[in-house]
NULUMSE-452197 format. One record per atom (N, C-alpha, C): x, y, z. Coordinates in pm, whole numbers, plus 32768, in hexadecimal, padded with zeros to 4 digits. Atoms other than C-alpha are relative to their C-alpha. Layout:
<sekes>
XYZ/...
</sekes>
This chain:
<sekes>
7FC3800C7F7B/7999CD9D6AE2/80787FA27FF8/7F8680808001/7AF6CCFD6B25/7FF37F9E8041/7FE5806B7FF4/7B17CB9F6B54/806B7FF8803E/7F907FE47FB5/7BD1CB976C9F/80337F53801D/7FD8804B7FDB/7BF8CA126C8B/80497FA27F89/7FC9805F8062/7C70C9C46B15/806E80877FEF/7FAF7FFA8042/7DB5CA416AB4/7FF180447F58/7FF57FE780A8/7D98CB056951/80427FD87FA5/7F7A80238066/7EE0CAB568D8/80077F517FE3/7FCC808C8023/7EFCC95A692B/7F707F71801B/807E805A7FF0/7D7EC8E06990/80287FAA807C/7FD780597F98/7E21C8406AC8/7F96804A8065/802D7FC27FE9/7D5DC87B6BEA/80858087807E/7F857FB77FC0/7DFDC9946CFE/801E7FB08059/7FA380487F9C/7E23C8826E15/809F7FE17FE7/7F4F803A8039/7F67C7F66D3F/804B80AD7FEA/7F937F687FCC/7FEAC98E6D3E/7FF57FF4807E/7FF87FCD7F74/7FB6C9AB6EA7/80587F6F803F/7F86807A7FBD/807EC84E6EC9/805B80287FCD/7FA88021807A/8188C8996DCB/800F80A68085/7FE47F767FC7/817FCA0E6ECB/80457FBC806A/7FE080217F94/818FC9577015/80887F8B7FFD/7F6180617FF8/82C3C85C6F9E/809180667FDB/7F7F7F977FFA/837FC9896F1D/801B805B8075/7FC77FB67FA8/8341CA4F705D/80347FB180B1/7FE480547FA4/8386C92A7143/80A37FF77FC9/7F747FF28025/84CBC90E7074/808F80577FD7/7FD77F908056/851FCA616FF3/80867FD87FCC/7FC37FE3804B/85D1C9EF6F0F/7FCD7FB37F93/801B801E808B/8570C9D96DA8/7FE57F567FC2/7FB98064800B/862DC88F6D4A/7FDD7F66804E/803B80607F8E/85E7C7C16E86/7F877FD77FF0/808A80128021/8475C8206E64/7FC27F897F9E/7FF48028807C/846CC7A96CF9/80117F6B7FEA/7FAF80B58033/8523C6396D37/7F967FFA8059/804D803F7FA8/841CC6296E81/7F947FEC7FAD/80657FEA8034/8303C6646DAB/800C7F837F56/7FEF80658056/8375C58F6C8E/7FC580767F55/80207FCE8060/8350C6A06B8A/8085805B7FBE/7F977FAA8031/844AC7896AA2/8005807A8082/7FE77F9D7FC8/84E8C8B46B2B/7F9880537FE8/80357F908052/845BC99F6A2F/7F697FD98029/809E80447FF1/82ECC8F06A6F/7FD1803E805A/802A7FDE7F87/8308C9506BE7/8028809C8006/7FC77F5E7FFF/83A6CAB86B97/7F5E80487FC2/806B7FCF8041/8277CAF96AA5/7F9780098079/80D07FD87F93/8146CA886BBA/803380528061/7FEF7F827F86/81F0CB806CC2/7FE8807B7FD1/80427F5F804A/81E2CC7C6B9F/7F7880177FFD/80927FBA7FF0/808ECC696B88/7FCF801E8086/805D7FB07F42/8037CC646CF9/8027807E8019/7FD87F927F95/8102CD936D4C/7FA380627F73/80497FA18068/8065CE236C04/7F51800A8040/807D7FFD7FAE/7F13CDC56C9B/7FDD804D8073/7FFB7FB07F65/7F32CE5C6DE3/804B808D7FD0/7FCC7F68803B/7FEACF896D25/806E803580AE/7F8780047F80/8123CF596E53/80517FAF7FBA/7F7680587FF8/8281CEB36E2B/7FE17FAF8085/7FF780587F96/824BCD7C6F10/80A07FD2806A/7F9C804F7FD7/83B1CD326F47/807880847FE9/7F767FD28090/851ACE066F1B/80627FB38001/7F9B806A8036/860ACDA06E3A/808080208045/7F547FE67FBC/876DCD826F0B/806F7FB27F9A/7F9C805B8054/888DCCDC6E6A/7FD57F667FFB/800380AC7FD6/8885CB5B6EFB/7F717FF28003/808D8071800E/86F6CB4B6EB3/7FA2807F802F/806D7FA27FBE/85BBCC006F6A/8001801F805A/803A7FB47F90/8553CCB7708B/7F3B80108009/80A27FF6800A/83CECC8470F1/800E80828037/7FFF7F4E7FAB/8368CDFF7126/7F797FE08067/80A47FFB7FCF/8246CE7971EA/7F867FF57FC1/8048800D804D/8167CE7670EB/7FF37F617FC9/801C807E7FF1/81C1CD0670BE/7FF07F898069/801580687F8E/81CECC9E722B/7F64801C8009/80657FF38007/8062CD2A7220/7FC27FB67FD9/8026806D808B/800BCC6E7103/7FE87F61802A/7FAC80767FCD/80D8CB117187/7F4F7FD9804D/8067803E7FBA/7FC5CB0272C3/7F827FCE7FB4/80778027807A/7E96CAF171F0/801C7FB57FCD/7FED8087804A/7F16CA207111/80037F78805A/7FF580827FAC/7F9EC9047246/7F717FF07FF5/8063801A7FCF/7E36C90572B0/7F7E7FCF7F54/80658020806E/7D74C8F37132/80347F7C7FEA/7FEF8082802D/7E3BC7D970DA/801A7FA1804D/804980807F73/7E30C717722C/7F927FCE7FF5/80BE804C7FF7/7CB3C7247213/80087FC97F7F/801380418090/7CD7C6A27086/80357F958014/7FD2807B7FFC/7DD6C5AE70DC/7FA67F9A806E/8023804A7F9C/7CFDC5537216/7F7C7F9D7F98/805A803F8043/7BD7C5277102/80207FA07FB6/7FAB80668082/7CA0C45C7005/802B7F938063/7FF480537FE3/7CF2C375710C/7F817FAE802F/807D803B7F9F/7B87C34B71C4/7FD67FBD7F8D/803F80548078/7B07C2FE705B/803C7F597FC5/7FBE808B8021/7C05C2187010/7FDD7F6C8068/802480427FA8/7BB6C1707137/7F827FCB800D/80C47FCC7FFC/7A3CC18C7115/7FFF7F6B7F66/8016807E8096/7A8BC09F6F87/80597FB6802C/7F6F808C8011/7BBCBFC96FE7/7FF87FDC80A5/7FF680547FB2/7B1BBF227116/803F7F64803C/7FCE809F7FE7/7B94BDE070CC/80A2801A800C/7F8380037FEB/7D05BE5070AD/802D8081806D/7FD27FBE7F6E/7D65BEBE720F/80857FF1800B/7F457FFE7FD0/7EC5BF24726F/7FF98079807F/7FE27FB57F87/7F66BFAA7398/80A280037FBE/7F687F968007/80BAC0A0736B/8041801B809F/7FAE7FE27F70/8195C06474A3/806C80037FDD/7F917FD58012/82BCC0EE74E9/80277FFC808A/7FB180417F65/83CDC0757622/809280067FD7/7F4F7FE47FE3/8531C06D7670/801B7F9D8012/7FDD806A8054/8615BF6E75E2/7FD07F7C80A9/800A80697FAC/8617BEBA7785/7F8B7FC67FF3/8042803A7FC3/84DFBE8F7798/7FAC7FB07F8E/8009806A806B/84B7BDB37637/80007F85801C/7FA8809B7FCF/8566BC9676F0/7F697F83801F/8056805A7FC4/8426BC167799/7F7B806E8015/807E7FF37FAF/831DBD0B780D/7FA1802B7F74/802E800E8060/82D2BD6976BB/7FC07F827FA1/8023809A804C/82B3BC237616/7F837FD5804D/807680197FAC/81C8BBD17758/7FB3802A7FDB/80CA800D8009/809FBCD57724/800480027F7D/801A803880CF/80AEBC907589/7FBE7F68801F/8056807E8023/8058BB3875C7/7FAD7FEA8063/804F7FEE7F93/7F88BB7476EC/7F8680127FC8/804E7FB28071/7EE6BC6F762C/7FB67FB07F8A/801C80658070/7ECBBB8274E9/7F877F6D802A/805F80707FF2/7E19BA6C759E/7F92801E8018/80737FAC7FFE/7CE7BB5675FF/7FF0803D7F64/80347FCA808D/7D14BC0E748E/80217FD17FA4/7F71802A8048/7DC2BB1D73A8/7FFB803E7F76/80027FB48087/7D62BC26727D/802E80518014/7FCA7F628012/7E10BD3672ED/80957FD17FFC/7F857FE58039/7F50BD947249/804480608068/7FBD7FC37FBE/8084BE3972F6/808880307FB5/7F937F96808D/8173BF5D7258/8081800B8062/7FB87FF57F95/8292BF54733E/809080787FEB/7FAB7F99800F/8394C07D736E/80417FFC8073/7FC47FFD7F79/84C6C046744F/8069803E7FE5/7F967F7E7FED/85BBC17674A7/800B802C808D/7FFB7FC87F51/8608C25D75C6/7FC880488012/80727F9B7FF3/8557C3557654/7FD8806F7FA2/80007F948059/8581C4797547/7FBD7FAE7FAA/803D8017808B/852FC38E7416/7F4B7FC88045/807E7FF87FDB/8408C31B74D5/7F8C808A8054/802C7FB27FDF/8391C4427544/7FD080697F79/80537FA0808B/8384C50A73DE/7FC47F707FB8/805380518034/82D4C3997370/7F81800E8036/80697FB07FCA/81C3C421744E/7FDC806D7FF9/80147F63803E/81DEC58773E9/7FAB7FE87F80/7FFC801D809D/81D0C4FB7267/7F5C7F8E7FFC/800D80597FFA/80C1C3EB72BD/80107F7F7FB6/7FD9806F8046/81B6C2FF723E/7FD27F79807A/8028805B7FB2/8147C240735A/7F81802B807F/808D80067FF5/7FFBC216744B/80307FEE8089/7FDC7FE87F98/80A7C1CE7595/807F7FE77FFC/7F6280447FEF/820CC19B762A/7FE47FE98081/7F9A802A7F87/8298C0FC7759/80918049800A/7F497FDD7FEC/83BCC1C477D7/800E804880D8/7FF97FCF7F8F/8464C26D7925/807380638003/806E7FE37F9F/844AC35F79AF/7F9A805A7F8F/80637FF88030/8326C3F9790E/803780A17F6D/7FEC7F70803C/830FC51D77E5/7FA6804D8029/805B7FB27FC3/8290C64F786B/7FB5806D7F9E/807E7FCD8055/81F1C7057740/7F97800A8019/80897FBD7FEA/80C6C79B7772/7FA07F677FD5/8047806E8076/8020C6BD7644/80037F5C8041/802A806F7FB8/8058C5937719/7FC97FAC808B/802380267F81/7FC8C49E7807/80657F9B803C/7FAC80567FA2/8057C3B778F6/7FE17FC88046/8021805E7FB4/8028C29579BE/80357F968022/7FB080507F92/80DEC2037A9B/80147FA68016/805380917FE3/80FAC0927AC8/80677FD28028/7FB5805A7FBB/8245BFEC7B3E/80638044804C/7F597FD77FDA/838DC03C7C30/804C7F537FCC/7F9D80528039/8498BF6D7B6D/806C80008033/7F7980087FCC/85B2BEE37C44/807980117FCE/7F868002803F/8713BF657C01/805F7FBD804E/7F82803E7F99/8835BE697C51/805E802F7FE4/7FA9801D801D/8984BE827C42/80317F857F9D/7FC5804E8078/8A4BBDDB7B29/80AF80068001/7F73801A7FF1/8BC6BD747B83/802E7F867FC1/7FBD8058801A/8CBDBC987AE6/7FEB7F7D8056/7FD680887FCA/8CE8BB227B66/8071802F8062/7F5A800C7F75/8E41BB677BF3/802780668030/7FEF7F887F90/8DE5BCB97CA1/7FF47FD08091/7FFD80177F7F/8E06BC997E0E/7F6B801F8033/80B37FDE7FD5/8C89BD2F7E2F/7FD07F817FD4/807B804B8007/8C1EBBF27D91/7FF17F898063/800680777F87/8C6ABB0F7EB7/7F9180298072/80467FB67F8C/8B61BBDF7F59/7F507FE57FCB/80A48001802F/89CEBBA97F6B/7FC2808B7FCF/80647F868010/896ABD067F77/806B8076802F/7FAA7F8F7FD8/8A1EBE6C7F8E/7F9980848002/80327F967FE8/89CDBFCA7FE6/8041806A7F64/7FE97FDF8091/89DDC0957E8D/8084805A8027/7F8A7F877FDC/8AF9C19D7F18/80757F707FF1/7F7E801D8005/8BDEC04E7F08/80187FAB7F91/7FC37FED8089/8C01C0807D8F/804080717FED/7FB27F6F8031/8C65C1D57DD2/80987FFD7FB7/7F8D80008073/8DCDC1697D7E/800F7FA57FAF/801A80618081/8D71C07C7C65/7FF7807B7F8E/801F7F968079/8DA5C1047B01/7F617F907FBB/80BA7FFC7FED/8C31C1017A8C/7FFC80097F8B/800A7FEB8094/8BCDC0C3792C/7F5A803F8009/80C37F9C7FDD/8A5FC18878FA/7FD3800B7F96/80447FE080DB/8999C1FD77B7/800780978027/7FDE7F6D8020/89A0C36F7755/7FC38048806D/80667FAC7F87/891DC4897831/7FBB80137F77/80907FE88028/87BFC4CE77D0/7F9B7F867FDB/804380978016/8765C37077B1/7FD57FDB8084/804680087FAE/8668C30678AB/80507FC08070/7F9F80707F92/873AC1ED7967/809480508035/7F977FCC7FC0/8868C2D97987/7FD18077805A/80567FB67FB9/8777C3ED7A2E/7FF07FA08070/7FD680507F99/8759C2DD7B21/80367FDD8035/7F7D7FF67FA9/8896C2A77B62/804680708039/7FCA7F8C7FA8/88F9C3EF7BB0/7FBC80468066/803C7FFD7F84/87D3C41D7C68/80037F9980B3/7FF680537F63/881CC3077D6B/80797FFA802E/7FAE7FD77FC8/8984C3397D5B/8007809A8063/800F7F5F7FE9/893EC4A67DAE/7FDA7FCC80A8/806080657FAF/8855C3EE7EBE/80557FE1807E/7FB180867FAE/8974C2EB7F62/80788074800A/7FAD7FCE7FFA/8A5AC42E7F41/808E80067FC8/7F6B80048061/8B89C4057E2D/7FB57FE87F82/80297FC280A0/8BBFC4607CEC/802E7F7A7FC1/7FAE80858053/8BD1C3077BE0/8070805D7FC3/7FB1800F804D/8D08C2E27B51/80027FB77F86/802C7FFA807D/8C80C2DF79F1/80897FBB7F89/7F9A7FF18053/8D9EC2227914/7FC07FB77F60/7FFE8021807A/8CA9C1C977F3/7F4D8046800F/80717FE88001/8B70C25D7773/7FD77FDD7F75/801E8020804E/8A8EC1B6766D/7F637FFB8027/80857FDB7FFA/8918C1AA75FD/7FB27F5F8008/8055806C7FFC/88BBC029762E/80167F858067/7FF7806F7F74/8890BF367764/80717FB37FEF/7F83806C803E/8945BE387695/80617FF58013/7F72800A7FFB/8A67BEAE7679/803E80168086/7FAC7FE87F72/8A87BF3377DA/802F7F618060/7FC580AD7FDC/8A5BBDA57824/80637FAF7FDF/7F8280008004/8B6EBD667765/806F802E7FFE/7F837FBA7FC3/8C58BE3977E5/801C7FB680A8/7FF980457F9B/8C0DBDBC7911/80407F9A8035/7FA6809F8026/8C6CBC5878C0/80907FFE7FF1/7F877FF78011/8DA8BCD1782F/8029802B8054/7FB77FF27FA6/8E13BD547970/802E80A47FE5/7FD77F988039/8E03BEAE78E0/7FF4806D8084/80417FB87F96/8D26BF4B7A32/7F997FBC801F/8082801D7FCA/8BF4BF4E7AEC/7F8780347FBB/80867FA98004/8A89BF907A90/7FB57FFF803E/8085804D7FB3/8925BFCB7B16/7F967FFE7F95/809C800C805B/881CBF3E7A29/7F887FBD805C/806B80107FFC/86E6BEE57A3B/7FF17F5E8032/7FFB80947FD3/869ABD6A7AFE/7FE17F947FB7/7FFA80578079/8617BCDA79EB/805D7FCF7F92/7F69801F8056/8731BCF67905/80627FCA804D/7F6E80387FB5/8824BCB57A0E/7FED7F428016/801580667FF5/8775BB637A60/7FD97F8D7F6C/800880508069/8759BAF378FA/80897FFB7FC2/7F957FF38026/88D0BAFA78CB/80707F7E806B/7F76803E7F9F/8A26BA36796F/804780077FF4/7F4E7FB48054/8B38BAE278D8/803280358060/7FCD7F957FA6/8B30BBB77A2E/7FC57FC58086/801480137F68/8ADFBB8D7BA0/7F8080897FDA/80307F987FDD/898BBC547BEF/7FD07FF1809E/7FC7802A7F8F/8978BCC97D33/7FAA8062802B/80507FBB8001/883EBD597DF1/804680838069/7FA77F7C7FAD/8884BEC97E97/7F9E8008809C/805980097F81/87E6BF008018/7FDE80778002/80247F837FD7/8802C073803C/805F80767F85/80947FC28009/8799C1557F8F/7FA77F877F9F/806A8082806F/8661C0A07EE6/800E80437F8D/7FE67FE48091/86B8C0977D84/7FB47FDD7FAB/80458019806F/85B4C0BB7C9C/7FFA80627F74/80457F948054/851DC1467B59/7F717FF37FEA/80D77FF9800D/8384C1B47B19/7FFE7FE37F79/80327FF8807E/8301C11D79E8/7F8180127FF6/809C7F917FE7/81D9C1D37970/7FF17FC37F57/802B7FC480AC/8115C1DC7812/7FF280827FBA/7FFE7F968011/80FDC30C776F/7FA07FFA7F5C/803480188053/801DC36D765E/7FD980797FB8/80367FA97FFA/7F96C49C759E/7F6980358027/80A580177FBD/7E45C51D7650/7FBE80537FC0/80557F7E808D/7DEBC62E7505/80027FA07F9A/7FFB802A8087/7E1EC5267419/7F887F89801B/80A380377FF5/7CCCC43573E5/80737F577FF8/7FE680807FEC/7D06C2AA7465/7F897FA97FFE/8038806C8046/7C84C18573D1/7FD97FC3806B/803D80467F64/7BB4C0A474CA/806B7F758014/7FC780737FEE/7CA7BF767491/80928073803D/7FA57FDF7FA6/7DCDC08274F9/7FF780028088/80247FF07F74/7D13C0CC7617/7FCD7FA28034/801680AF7F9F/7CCABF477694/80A27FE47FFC/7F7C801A7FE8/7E47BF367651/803E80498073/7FB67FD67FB2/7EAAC023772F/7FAB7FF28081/8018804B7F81/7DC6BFB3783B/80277F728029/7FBD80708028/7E67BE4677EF/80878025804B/7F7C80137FBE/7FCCBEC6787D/7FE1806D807A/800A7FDF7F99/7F2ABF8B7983/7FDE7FAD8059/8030803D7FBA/7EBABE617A03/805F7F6B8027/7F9A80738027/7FD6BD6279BA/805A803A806B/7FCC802B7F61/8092BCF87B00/80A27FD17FCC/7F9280398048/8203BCA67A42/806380038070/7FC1802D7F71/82FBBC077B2B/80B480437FBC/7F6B7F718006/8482BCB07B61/7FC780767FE0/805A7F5D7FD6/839FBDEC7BE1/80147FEC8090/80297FE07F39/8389BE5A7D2F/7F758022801F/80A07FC97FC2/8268BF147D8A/7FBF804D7F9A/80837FC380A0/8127BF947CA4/80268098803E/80287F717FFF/80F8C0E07C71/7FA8801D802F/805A7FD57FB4/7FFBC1A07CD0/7F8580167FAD/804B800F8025/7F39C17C7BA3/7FA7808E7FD8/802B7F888027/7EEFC2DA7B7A/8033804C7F83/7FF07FD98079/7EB8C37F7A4C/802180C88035/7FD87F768000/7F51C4F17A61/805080217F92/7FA17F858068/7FCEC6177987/80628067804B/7F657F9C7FEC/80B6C6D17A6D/807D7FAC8030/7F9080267FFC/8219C6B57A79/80307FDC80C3/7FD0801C7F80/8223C6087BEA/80857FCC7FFC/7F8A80518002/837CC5847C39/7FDE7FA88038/7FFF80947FC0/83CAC4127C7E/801180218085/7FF380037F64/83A2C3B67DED/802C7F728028/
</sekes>
């Protein structure tokens, strides 16, 4: 009878073909696959030969610039996500199950909210667990979002939420957005403004598709005018120093604005300017009991430059912010 779990040729078992399948058809392309996987070309050309030889089908066709997953390999693909979810889910429970004593938590957040609220539940956290270790991953929404796909990481902090199926969500802060003007703008002789009177301010912002600029075009949209966009970049920082230099206006986040003095910040009245920070996590992938006291740890943490809690609800559909 064949031996459907050793490999003939190479004695490997088939989980490592059905990984070495699912990185080439996540990548279709050859090359890419090959550097993800950390193996030769020819290495990863051979184990596809045998699978499609196995299954007696061509998994893939060959086009010029690389592969094409066919039907016969998008078939394939599902099965596979799901065998090696449940293997990887086992390979972690076990690990978990012998390496009690070395506990870690994999969070992942966006560069603002490093400044302070992060640092808070770590040592919050630490004085209830002072053995648990922390893997930290800070980007924008995309790189944290395939660090949760990948479980390069165990939760994130971000806004507004990812709506993937595969994840959960839970809700926990509205984060005040101020205004951010020069010293020797005429707005800064002012306590408080209505957000429409930046409309003719040139407006420095971070990229579209980045969570905080989704916010801004949602509340400009909101207050009725379009920003006058004269710089777009991917990090708080710098929008603070542009600021300073007298370059434009921004709206960050209240925390950053109040840990700075390079700029005038300046609270808004109407519309209410916030963003939802939530956790997010995978809810198919298996969590460690110290992840899961961590993430009840910042569901429960009260961190000041917030407005109002969330609602504390854990949901999977794509509700919009309210």
């Amino acid at each position: 009878m064949e031996n459907t779990f050793i490999d003939e040729e190479t004695g490997s078992m088939d989980w490592e073909q059905l990984t070495y399948f699912r990185a080439t058809a996540r990548r279709e392309h050859m090359g890419r696959a090959a550097e993800d996987l950390g193996v030769s070309q020819s290495t990863l050309s051979r184990s596809i030969g045998r699978l499609e030889q196995r299954y007696g089908v061509l998994l893939f066709d060959r086009v010029k610039r690389g592969l094409r997953l066919n039907a016969f390999g998008r078939a394939l693909l599902v099965r596979v996500e799901r065998a090696l979810l449940e293997l990887e889910n086992g390979e972690r429970e076990i690990h978990e199950i012998a390496q009690l004593a070395d506990r870690q938590v994999a969070l992942g957040f966006f560069g603002s909210l490093g400044t302070r609220l992060v640092p808070e539940l770590i040592v919050s956290f630490q004085r209830r667990y002072p053995d648990v270790h922390f893997r930290l991953l800070q980007g924008d929404f995309a790189l944290l979002r395939d660090g949760l796909m990948t479980g390069q990481i165990d939760l994130c902090l971000t806004s507004p939420r990812h709506l993937e199926p595969e994840f959960a969500w839970q809700p926990l802060w509205d984060e005040e957005l101020i205004a951010l003007v020069p010293h020797d703008n005429a707005l800064a002789q002012r306590a408080d403004i209505d957000l429409h009177d930046l409309a003719l301010e040139p407006m420095v912002a971070l990229r579209e598709g980045i969570g905080l600029r989704q916010d801004l075009d949602r509340l400009a949209l909101e207050a009725n005018f379009t920003p006058r966009i004269v710089f777009e970049g991917s990090e708080v920082a710098t929008l603070v120093g542009l600021v300073g230099a007298g370059f434009g206006v921004a709206l960050i986040p209240r925390n950053v604005a109040e840990s700075q003095s390079i700029a005038k910040a300046i609270r808004i009245r109407s519309p209410r300017c916030y963003r939802r920070i939530g956790v997010s996590w995978r809810n198919d992938r298996f969590s460690t009991e110290i992840v899961a006291a961590f993430r009840e740890h910042v569901g429960a943490h009260h961190p000041k430059a917030f407005l109002t809690r969330g609602t504390g609800e854990t949901t999977r559909d794509p509700a919009p912010l309210i």
